[in-house]
C-alpha positions in Angstrom: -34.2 27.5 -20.3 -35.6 25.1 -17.6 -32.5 24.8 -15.8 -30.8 28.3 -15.7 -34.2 29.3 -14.1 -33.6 27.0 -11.7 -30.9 27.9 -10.3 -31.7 31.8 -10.0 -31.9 33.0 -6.3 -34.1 35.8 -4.9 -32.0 38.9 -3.6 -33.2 40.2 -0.2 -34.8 43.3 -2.5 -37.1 41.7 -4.8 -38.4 43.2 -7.7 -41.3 45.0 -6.1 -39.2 47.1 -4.4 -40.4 45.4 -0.5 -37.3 44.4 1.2 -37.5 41.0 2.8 -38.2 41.4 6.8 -37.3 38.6 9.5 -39.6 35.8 10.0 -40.5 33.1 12.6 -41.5 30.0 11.7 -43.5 27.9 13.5 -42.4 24.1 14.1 -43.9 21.2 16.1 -40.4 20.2 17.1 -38.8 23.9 18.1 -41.3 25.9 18.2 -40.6 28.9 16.7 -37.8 29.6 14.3 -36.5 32.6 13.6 -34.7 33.8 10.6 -33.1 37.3 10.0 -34.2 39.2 6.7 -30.9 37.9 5.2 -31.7 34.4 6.2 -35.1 34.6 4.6 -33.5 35.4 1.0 -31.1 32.5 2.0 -34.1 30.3 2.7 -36.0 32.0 -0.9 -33.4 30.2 -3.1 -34.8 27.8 -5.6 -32.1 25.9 -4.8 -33.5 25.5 -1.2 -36.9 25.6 -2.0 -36.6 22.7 -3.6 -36.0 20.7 -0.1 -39.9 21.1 -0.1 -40.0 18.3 -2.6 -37.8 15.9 -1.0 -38.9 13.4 1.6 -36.6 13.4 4.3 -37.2 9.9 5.3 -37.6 8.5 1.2 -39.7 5.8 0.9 -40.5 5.2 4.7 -44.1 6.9 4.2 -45.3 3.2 2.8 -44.7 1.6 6.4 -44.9 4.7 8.6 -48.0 7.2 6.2 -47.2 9.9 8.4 -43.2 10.3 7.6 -44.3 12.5 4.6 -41.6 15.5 6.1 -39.1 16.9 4.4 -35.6 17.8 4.0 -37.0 21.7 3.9 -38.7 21.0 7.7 -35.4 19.3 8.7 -32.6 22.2 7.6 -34.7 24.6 9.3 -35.0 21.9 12.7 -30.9 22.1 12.2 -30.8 25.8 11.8 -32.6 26.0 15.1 -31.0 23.0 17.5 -27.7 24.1 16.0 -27.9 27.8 16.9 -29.3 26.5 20.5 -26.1 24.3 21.3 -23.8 27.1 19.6 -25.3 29.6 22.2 -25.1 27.1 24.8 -21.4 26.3 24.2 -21.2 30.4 24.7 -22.5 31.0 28.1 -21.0 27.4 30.1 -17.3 28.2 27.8 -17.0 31.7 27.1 -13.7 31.1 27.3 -13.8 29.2 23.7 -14.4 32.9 22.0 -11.9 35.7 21.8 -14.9 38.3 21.3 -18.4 39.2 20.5 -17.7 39.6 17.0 -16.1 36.3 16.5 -19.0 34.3 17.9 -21.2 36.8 16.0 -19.2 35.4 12.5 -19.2 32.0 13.7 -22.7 32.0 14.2 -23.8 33.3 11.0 -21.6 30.9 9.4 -23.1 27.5 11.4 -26.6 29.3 10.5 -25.9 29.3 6.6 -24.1 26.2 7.1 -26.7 24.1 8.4 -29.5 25.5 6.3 -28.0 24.2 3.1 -26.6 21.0 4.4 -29.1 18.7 2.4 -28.9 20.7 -1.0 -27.1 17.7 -2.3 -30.0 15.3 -2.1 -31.5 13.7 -4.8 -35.0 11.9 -5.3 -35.5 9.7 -2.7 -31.6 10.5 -1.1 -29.7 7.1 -1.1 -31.7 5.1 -3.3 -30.8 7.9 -6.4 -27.5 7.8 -5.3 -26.9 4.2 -5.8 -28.4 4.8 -9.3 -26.9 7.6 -10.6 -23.6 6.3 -9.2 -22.9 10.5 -7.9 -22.8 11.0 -3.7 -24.8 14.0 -2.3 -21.9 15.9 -0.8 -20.2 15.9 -4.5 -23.7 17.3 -5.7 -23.4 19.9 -2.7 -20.1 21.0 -3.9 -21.6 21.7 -7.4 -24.3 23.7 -6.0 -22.8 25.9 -3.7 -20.4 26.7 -6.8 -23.3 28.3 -8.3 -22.7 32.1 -8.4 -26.4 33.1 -7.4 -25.9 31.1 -4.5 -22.4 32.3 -3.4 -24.2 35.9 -3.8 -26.6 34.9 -1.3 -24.5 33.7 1.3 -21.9 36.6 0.8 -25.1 38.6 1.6 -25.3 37.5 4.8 -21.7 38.5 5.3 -20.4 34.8 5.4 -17.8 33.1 3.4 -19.3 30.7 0.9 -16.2 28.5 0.8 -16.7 27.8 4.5 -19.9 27.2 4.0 -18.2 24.6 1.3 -15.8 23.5 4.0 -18.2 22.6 6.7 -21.1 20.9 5.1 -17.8 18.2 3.2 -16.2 18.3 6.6 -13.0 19.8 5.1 -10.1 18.7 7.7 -9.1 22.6 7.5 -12.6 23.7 8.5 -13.0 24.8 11.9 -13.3 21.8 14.2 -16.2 22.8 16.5 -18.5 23.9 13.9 -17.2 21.3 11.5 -18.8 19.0 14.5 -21.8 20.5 14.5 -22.8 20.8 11.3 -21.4 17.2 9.6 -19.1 16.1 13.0 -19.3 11.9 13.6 -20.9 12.4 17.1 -22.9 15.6 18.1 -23.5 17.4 15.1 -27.2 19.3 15.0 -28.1 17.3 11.6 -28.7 14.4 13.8 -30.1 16.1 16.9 -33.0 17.4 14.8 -33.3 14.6 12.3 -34.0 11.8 15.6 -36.6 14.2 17.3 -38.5 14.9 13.7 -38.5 11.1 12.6 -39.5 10.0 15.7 -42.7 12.7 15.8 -43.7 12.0 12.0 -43.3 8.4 12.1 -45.0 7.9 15.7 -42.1 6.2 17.1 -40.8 7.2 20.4 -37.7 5.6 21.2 -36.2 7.9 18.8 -36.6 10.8 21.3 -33.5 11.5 24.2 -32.9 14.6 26.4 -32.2 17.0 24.0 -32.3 19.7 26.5 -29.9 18.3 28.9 -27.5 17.4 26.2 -27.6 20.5 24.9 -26.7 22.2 28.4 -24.1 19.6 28.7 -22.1 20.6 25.5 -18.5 22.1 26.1 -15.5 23.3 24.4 -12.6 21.4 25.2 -9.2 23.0 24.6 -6.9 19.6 23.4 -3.3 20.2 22.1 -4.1 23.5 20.9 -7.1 22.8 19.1 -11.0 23.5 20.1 -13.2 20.2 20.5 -16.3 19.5 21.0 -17.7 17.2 24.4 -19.8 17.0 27.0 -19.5 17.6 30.9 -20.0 14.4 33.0 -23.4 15.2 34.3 -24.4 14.8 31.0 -23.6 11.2 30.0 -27.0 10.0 30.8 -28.2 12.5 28.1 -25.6 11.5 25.6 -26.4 7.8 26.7 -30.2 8.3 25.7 -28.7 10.0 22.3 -26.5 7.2 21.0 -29.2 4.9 21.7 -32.5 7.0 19.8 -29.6 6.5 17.2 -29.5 2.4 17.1 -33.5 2.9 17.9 -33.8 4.8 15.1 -32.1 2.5 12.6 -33.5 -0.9 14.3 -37.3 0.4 13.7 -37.8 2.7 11.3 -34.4 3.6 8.6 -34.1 -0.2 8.1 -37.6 -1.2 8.5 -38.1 -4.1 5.6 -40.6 -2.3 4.0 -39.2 0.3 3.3 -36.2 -1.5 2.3 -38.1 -4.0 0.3 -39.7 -0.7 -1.8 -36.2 0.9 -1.7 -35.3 -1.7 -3.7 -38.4 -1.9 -6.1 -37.3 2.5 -6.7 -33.6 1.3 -7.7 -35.5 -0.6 -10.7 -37.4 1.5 -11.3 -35.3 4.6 -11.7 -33.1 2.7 -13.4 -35.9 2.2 -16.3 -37.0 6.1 -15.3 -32.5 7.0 -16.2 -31.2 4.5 -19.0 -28.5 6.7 -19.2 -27.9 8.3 -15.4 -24.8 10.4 -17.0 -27.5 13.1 -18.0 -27.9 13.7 -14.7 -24.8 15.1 -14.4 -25.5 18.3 -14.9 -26.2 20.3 -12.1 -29.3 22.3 -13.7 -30.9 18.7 -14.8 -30.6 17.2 -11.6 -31.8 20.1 -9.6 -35.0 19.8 -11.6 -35.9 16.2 -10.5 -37.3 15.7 -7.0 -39.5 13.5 -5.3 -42.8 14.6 -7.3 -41.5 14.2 -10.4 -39.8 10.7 -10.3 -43.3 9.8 -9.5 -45.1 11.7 -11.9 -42.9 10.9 -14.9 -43.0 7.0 -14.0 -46.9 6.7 -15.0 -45.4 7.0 -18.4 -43.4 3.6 -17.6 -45.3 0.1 -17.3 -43.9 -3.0 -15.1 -44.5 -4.3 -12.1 -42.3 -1.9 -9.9 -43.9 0.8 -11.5 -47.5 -0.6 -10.1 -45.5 -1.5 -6.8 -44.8 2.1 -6.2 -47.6 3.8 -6.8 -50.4 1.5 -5.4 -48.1 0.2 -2.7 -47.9 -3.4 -3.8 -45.9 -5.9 -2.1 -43.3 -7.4 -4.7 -40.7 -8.2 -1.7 -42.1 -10.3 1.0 -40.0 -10.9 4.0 -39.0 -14.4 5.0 -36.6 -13.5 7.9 -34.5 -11.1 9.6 -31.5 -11.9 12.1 -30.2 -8.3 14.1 -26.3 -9.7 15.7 -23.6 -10.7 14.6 -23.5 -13.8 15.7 -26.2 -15.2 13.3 -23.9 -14.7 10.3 -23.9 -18.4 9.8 -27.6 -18.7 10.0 -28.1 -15.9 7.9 -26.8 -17.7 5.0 -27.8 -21.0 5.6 -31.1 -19.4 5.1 -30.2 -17.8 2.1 -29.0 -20.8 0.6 -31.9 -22.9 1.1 -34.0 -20.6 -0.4 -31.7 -19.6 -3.1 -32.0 -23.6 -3.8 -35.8 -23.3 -4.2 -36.6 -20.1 -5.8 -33.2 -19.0 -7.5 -33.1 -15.5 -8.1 -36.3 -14.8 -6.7 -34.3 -14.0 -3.5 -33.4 -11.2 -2.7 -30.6 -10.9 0.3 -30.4 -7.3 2.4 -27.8 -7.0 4.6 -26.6 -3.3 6.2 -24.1 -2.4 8.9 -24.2 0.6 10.6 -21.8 2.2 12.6 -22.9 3.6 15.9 -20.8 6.2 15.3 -18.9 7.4 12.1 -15.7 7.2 13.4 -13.8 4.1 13.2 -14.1 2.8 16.3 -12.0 0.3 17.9 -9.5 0.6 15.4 -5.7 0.7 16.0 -5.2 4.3 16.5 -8.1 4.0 19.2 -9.6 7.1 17.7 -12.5 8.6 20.2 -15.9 9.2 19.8 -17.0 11.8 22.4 -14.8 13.6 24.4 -16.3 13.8 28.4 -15.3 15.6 31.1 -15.6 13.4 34.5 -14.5 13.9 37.7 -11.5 16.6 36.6 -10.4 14.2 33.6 -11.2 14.4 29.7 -11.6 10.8 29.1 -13.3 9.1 26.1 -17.1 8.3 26.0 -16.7 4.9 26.4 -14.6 4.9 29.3 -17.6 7.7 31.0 -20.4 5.0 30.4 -20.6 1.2 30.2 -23.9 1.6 27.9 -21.9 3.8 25.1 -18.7 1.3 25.2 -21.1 -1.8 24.3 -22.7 0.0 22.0 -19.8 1.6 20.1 -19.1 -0.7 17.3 -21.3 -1.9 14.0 -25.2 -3.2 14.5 -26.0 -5.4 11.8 -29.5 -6.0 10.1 -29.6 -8.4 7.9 -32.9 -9.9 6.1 -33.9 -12.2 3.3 -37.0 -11.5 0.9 -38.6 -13.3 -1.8 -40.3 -12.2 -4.8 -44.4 -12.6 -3.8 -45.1 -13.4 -7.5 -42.6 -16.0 -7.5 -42.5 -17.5 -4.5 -44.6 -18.3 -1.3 -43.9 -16.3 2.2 -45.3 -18.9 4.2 -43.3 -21.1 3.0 -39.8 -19.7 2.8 -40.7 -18.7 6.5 -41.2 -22.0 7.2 -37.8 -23.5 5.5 -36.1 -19.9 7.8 -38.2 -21.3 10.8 -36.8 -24.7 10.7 -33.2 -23.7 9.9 -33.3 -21.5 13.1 -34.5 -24.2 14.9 -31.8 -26.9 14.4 -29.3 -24.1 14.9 -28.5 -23.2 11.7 -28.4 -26.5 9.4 -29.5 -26.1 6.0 -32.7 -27.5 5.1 -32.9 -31.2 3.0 -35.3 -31.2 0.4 
């Protein structure tokens, strides 16, 4: 059967009787990777394989053609910049590790850890999600249950239920891995993923001092528990970090193209899944990647269909507004085109968090702990920068249907609504 074939994982002795050796990988963002022999069976996985076929950044290869790298490239840039901060944290606070051994386990486990982060994924990440109504991490779960995998990871003499607990960010997983590998703040997922999206998409303000940051990471011991910060002379590094972040979402993860064809795959996959349910299964969804969605769809006809595979414009955009403050504008805009063209508007509006955490919020929960001056003190009271930035960044746009309706125009009725502040338009 299809799926049970799937799912099978390679054993560090394959059939032939040629045991697996170490390997390094070459990357353009690390350099050279290396992986033990265990690691490399780990890496052999279907399962993992698999990541080849997913697109790390989705759809963004229509506005940026060289973001055509994948979630397989990006474990591996974890595995590495995760391992570098982990050995980092052990030379400037030894103190953190009770022996050789233990940060020998530990390691193995934020290796195996980070490597199988992204398993969950689906076609084109977020978009499937919203379609099949199913988020990655429960899909993760599901997959890490399988008992090929578990083997695997047991192989490398790690504990597949952590494995579990730090990819969900289980509250009783260890906190300073759990922050590396899915922390709110300084976790390797998003050290890697801002260097590689900047380098295949071409845009640089996604790139900060990764090297400084790194050799400004500490452990901090807080009411008995290990936590992950930085030392004070590295707040200009973690400075440059949070803002690659907002950089990042401002130019290319919200860029209205690919939102506008993001929106164009929902319909479609929608026509491609009548019935998302049979996706439920964990063997039928592990055999649908990027490649497939759009080799099955030349089977479908439409319009979004067309759109995806030609890269035709259905969604044109007729304005965008980036603060808060233009929330009134924002919809006066809306509704005057909504009065012209109906439903041929289409109204995209995100907020992002700077940071996961809920910042600002009663129980003034922190973001990064810094040590400055002989004090552990919040992030935002170490730098001016991170306090106005901590918060939610809005992008907000408004598109029309190009076989409906005419861009010129509706950014002429946005134009003139700006204009005069924000009145609606008289027709």
């Amino acid at each position: 059967m299809r799926n049970n074939a799937f799912v099978q994982t390679h054993r560090a002795e394959p059939s032939g009787g040629h045991a697996l050796r170490p390997k390094r990988i070459y990357d353009p963002i690390h350099r050279f990777i290396e992986l033990d022999a265990g690691e490399v069976a780990l890496l052999s996985a279907p399962v993992v394989q698999r990541l080849r076929r997913l697109r790390q950044l989705g759809l963004a290869y229509l506005a940026f053609p060289s973001a055509e790298h994948s979630r397989f490239s990006h474990a591996l840039g974890a595995l590495a910049i995760g391992t570098r901060a982990f050995e980092a944290l052990r030379v400037h606070s030894p103190e953190a590790f009770a022996s050789e051994r233990e940060f020998a386990e530990q390691r193995r486990l934020l290796r195996a850890s980070l490597l199988l982060h992204d398993l969950g994924h689906g076609p084109f990440s977020h978009a499937c999600e919203e379609v099949l109504g199913v988020r990655h991490e429960s899909r993760t779960r599901a997959i890490l249950a399988l008992p090929e995998l578990r083997e695997a990871i047991a192989a490398l003499e790690v504990d597949p239920d952590a494995v579990l607990g730090l990819v969900v960010g289980a509250p009783d997983a260890d906190p300073l891995l759990r922050e590396l590998v899915s922390g709110p703040n300084l976790d390797a997922d998003r050290m890697d993923y801002l260097l590689r999206d900047a380098y295949f998409t071409g845009v640089t303000v996604g790139n900060y001092d990764a090297e400084q940051l790194i050799a400004s990471l500490r452990v901090f011991e807080l009411n008995g528990r290990r936590e992950l910060g930085v030392d004070g002379r590295g707040t200009v590094a973690l400075e440059s970090f949070v803002l690659a972040r907002y950089m990042m979402f401002a130019t290319v993860y919200f860029h209205h193209t690919t939102r506008a064809f993001e929106r164009v795959l929902r319909e479609v996959l929608e026509l491609l899944w009548p019935d998302p349910r049979v996706l439920d299964e964990i063997g039928e969804f592990l055999s649908w990647d990027d490649f497939r969605v759009i080799d099955d769809i030349r089977e479908l006809d439409g319009e979004g269909v067309r759109a995806l595979r030609e890269r035709r414009t259905l969604y044109g955009l007729a304005a965008e507004f980036n603060a808060e403050r233009d929330l009134g504008t924002f919809a006066a805009c809306e509704a005057a085109l909504r009065e012209r063209w109906g439903d041929a508007v289409w109204s995209d509006s995100q907020e992002q968090l700077l940071h996961r955490l809920p910042l600002g919020t009663a129980g003034g929960t922190p973001t990064v702990r810094v040590r400055l001056m002989g004090r552990i003190v919040d992030a935002r009271s170490a730098s001016d920068l991170i306090a106005k930035l901590s918060g939610k960044a809005y992008w907000r746009k408004l598109f029309v249907r190009t076989d409906v309706a005419s861009i010129e125009e509706a950014r002429a009725i946005c134009a003139e609504i700006i204009v005069s502040g924000g009145q609606p338009r008289l027709f």
